[in-house]
FIZAZA-419671 format. One line per 3 residues: their letters; for each residue x, y, z of C-alpha. Coordinates in pm, whole numbers, plus 50000, padded with zeros to 5 digits. Example, Ala and Ser with C-alpha at 12.3 -4.5 7.8 and 13.67 -1.06 7.14 Angstrom:
<atoms>
as> 51230/49550/50780; 51367/49894/50714
</atoms>
This chain:
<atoms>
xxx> 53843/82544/75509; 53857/82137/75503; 53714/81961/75194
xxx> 53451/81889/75464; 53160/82054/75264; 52811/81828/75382
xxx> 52770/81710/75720; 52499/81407/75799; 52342/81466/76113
xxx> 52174/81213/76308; 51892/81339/76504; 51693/81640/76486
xxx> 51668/81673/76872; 51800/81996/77065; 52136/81939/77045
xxx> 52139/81756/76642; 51938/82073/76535; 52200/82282/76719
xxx> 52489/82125/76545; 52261/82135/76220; 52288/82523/76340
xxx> 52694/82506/76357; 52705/82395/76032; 52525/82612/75841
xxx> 52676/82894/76023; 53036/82754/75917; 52930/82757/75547
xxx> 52903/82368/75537; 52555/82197/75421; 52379/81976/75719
xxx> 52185/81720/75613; 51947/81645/75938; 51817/81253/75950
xxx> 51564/81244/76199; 51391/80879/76301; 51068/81008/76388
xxx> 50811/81192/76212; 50866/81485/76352; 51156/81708/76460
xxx> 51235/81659/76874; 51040/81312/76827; 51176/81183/77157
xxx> 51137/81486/77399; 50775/81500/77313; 50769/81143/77428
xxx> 50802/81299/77787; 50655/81617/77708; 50468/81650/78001
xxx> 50771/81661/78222; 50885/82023/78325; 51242/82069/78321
xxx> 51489/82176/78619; 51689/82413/78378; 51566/82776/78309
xxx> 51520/82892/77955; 51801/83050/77974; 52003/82755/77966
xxx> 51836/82576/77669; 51913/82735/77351; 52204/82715/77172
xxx> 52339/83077/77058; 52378/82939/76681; 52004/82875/76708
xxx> 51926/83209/76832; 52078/83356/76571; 51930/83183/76321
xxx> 51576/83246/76478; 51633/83569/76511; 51547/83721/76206
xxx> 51218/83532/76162; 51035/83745/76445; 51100/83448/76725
xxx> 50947/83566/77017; 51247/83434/77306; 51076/83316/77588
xxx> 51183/83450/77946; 51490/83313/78010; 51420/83228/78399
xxx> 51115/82991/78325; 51120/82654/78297; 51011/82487/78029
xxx> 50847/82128/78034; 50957/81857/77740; 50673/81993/77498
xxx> 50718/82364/77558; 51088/82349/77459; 50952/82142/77121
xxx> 50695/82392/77039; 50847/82756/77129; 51202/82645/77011
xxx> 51260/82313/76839; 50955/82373/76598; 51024/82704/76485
xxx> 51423/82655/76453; 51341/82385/76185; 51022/82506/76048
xxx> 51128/82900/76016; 51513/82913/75930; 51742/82831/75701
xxx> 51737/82440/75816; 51366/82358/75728; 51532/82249/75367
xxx> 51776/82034/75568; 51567/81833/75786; 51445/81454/75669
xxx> 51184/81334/75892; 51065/80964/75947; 51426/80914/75803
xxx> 51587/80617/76059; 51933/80569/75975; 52033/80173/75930
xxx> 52381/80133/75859; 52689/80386/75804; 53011/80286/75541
xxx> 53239/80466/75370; 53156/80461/75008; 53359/80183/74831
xxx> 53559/80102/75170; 53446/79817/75475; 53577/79834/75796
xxx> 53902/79651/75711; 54062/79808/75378; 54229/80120/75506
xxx> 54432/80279/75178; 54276/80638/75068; 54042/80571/75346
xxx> 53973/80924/75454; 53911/81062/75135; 53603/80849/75070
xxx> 53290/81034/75123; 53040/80854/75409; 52718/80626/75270
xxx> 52463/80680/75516; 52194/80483/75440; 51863/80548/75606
xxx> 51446/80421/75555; 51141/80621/75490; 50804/80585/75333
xxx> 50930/80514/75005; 51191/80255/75162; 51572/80218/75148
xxx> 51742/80552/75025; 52096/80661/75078; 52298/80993/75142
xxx> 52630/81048/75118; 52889/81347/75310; 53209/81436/75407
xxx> 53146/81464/75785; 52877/81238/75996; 52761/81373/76354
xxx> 52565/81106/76579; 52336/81257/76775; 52086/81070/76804
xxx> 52058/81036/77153; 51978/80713/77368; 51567/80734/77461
xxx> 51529/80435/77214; 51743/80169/77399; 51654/80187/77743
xxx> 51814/79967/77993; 51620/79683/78145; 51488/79593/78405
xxx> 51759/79293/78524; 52018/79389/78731; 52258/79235/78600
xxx> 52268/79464/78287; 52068/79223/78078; 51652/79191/78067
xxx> 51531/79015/78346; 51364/78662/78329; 51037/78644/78161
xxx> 51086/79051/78036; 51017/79001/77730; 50708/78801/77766
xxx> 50572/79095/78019; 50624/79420/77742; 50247/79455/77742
xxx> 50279/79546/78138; 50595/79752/78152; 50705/80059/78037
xxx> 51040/80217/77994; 51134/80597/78105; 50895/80805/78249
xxx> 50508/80782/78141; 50267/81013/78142; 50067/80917/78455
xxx> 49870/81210/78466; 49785/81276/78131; 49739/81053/77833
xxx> 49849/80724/78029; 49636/80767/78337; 49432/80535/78234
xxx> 49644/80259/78206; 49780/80338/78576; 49444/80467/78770
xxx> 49349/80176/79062; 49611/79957/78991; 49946/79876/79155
xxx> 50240/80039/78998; 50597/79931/79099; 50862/80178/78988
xxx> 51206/80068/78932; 51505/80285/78980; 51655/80594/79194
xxx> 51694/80908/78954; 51470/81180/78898; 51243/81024/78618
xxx> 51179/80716/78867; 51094/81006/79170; 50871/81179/78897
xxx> 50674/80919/78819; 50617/80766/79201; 50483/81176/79282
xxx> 50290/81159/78995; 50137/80817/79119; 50104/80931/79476
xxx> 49872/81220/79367; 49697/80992/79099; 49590/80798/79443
xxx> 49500/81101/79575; 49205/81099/79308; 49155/80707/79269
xxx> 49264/80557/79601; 49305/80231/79469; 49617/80342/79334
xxx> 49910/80204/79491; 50233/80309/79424; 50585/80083/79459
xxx> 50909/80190/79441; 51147/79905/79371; 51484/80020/79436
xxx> 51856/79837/79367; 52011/80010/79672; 51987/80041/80061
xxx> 51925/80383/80128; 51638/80559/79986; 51748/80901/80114
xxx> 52002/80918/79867; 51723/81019/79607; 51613/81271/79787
xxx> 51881/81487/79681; 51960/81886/79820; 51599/82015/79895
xxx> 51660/82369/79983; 51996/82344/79913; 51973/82283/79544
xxx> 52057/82603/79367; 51819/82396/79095; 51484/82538/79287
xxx> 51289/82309/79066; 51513/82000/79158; 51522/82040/79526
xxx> 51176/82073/79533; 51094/81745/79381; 51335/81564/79594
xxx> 51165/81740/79926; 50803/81679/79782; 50895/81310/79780
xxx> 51094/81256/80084; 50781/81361/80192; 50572/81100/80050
xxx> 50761/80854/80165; 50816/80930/80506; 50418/80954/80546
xxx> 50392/80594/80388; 50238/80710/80094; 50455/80519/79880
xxx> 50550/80126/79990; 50947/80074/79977; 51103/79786/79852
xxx> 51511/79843/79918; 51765/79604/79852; 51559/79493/79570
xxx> 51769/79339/79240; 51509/79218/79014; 51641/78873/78819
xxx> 51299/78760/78712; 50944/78845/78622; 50642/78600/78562
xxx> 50341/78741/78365; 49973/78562/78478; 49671/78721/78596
xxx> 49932/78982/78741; 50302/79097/78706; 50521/78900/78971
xxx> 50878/79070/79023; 51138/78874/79187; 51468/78947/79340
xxx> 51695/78619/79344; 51602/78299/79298; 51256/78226/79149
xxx> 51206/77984/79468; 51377/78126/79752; 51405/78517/79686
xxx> 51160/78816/79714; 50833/78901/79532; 50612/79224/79516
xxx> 50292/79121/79306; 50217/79423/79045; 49955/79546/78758
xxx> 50235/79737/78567; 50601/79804/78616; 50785/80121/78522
xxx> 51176/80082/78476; 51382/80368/78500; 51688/80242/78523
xxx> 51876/80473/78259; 52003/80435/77860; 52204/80303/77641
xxx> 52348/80354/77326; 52231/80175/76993; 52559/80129/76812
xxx> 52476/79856/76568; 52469/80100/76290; 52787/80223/76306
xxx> 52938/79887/76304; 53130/79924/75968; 53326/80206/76078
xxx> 53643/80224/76265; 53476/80326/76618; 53664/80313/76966
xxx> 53434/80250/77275; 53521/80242/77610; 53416/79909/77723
xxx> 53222/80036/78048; 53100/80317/77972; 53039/80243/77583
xxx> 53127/80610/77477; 53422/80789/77348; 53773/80633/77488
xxx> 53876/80994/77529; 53563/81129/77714; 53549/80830/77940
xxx> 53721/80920/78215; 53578/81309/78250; 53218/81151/78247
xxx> 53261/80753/78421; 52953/80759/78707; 53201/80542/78919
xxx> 53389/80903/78988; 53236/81221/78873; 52910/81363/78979
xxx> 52752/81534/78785; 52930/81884/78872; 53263/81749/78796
xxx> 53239/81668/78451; 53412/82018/78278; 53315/82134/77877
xxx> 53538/81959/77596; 53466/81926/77229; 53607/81768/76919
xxx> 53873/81632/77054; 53796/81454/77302; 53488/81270/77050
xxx> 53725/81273/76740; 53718/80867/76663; 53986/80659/76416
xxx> 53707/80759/76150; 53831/81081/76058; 53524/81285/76024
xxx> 53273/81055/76253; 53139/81234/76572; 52913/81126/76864
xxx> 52754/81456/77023; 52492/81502/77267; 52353/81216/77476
xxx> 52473/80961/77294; 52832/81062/77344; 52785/80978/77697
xxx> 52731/80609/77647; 52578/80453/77917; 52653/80763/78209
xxx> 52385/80941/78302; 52548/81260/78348; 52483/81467/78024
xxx> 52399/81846/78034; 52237/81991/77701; 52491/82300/77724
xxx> 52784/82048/77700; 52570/81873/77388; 52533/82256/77245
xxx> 53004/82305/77357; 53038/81995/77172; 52854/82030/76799
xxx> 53013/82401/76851; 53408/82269/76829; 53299/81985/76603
xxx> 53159/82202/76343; 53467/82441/76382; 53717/82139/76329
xxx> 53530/82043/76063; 53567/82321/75894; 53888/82362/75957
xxx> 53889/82626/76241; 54103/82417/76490; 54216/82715/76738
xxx> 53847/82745/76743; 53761/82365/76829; 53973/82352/77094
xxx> 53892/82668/77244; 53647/82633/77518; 53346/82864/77510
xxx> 53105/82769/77729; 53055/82868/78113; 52845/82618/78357
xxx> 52574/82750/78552; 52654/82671/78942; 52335/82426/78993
xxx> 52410/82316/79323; 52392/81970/79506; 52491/81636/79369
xxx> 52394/81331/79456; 52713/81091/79360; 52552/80795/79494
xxx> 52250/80817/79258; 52437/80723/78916; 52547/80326/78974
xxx> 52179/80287/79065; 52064/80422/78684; 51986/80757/78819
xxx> 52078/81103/78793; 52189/81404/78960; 52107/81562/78694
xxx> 51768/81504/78674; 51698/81129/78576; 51734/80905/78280
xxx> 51463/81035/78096; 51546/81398/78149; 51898/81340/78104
xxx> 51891/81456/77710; 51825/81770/77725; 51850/81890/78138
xxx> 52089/82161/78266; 52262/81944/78584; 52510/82007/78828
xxx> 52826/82210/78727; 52970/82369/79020; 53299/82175/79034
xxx> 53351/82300/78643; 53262/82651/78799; 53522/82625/79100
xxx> 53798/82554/78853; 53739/82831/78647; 53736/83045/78985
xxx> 54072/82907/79077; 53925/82627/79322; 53932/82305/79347
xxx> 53659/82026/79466; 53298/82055/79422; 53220/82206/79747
xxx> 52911/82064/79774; 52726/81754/79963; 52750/81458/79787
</atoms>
């Protein structure tokens, strides 16, 4: 056993409550630090979404085991959840009805991250300072302090924007009031902020295809809804994805449903389309290239969809290496960088490949990922597994690989670059079962992904 004996977690989504779940197994005391007020605050933020993955492929085994013995009622492992389902029937009772309700801080947002007498420059007896994580509630500026710190808290608060270029378009932030980020609720609580009014959509993964079907049946009930979808590349069948093909039935039928929209004209296309600028009057103009000389589509609202990033100005003070593309792990970089893995190509790995020059720091889950798109919640569920071993000490355990893809079928390489998702857009990227079979073919003995990209 290390002298590791408390371990901060940041973020009591799926995958923070699952290392929270590691932990306590290993005999080490989590301390959870969640930013929002309750536990899962940003899945329920697209809780009306329904997921590709089966139940079966949601919950971590620690958690089951924990849940067990409070009377949890599994659900059947071959439906599929949406966003608030997997909150309520899992998330809720995990942290309400175990052994971690007494280890999860709510409305507790971390701020900065130090080692306690130590800045980022002195380095003698370095590792045997304890972490400072200081967070803010209620009752203001508190701090914590722990042997081991895991990040995982996830990317859903620093989307990307809407420039092209990587940086917020022209005149974005003096149009907030008209644009939202991720994947709103058309059909539910937002519909009427959407109903009769033209919506562009910008991006090409799953949570940008989600939202244009949810607009094209909104129009179905208030025809003066017109839905736009704004999109950075040249070939709009490269969302469509595997349709029948997709061993993810839920995925290829979203993809089919809205080829089908478009190819009746139900949805206006705008390819080729690079936004650089927007101008907020008595509607939302979005232009591509030059404010004189380059396209326009005149809007009420604009949804972008073009992805996440990671917030990483609170762990500025500690030693941290980043791989300057991607912004995650050096060592993970090249299994995960969009530019060359699908999806299905990206295989399990752990602690080692997220150990940082901090000994004891860890990014898990999402957030580990950086700015690629590819994340699958059983890798986020592999990953706290072999952290919270090495942590503990167990390092034939952290390095020993445990986890076994599902083959999910087609992947759509092309969709990534664009700030989509094969694996089933930005906004479901958290916490979505994705394409694996490449992983799969290895441990078969095979090589490629054998499937259309």
């Amino acid at each position: 056993m290390s002298e590791a004996k408390t371990v901060a977690i940041i973020g009591a989504g799926p995958v923070g409550l699952a290392a929270a779940a590691h932990v306590l197994e290993r005999g080490l005391m989590p301390i959870v630090l969640e930013s929002g007020s309750q536990v899962g605050h940003a899945m329920r933020q697209w809780g009306h979404v329904q997921m590709f993955s089966p139940w079966e492929y949601n919950i971590d085994r620690a958690a089951a085991r924990l849940l067990a013995p409070t009377g949890w009622n599994s659900p059947e492992p071959g439906q599929y959840p949406t966003g608030a389902e997997l909150v309520e029937r899992y998330l809720e009772p995990l942290a309400a009805k175990t052994a971690l309700a007494s280890h999860i801080y709510t409305s507790s947002r971390v701020t900065d991250i130090s080692r306690v007498g130590f800045d980022k420059l002195k380095t003698r007896g370095r590792e045997s300072a304890p972490f400072e994580i200081r967070y803010q509630n209620g009752l203001g500026p508190k701090s914590v302090r722990a042997d081991a710190v895991i990040d995982a808290s996830g990317t859903w608060h620093s989307p990307n924007p809407a420039g092209a270029n990587g940086l917020r378009a022209i005149g974005e932030a003096q149009a907030t009031d008209r644009i939202a980020y991720g994947m709103p609720d058309v059909l539910g609580r937002d519909r009427a902020r959407y109903a009769g009014k033209t919506v562009a959509v910008l991006g090409a993964g799953h949570s940008a295809i989600g939202t244009l079907t949810d607009l094209a049946t909104l129009a179905t009930e208030v025809p003066e809804t017109k839905p736009v979808w704004l999109l950075r590349g040249n070939d709009p069948a490269k969302a469509f994805g595997g349709g029948a093909n997709d061993k993810l039935a839920a995925r290829g039928a979203l993809g089919a449903a809205f080829a089908s929209l478009v190819a009746a004209g139900r949805i206006q296309v705008e390819s080729e389309f690079r936004v650089s600028h927007l101008a907020n009057g008595p509607r939302l103009t979005v232009g591509a290239g030059s404010a004189c000389c380059g396209r326009q589509v005149v809007v009420d609202e604009l949804v972008v969809a073009t992805g996440f990033r990671p917030d990483l100005d609170f762990v500025r003070e500690l030693r941290i290496q980043i791989d300057p593309a991607i912004e995650c792990p050096v060592a993970l970089a090249p299994l995960i960088d969009p530019n060359e893995h699908s999806c299905g190509t990206v295989r399990p790995h752990g602690a080692r490949e997220l150990a940082q020059p901090e000994p004891g720091f860890y990014f898990a889950g999402m957030k580990s990922y950086g700015r690629a798109p590819t994340f699958l919640m059983l890798t986020g569920y592999e990953q706290v597994r072999s952290i919270a071993a090495d942590i503990a000490g167990d390092h034939k355990a952290a390095a020993r690989v445990e986890l076994v893809l599902p083959e999910t079928g087609v992947c759509n390489r092309s969709a990534a670059p664009d700030g989509g998702n094969c694996c089933g857009g930005p906004a479901l990227s958290e916490v979505d079962a994705c394409c694996a079979a490449d992983a799969n073919a290895r441990q078969q003995g095979k090589t490629g992904c054998g499937y259309a990209s």
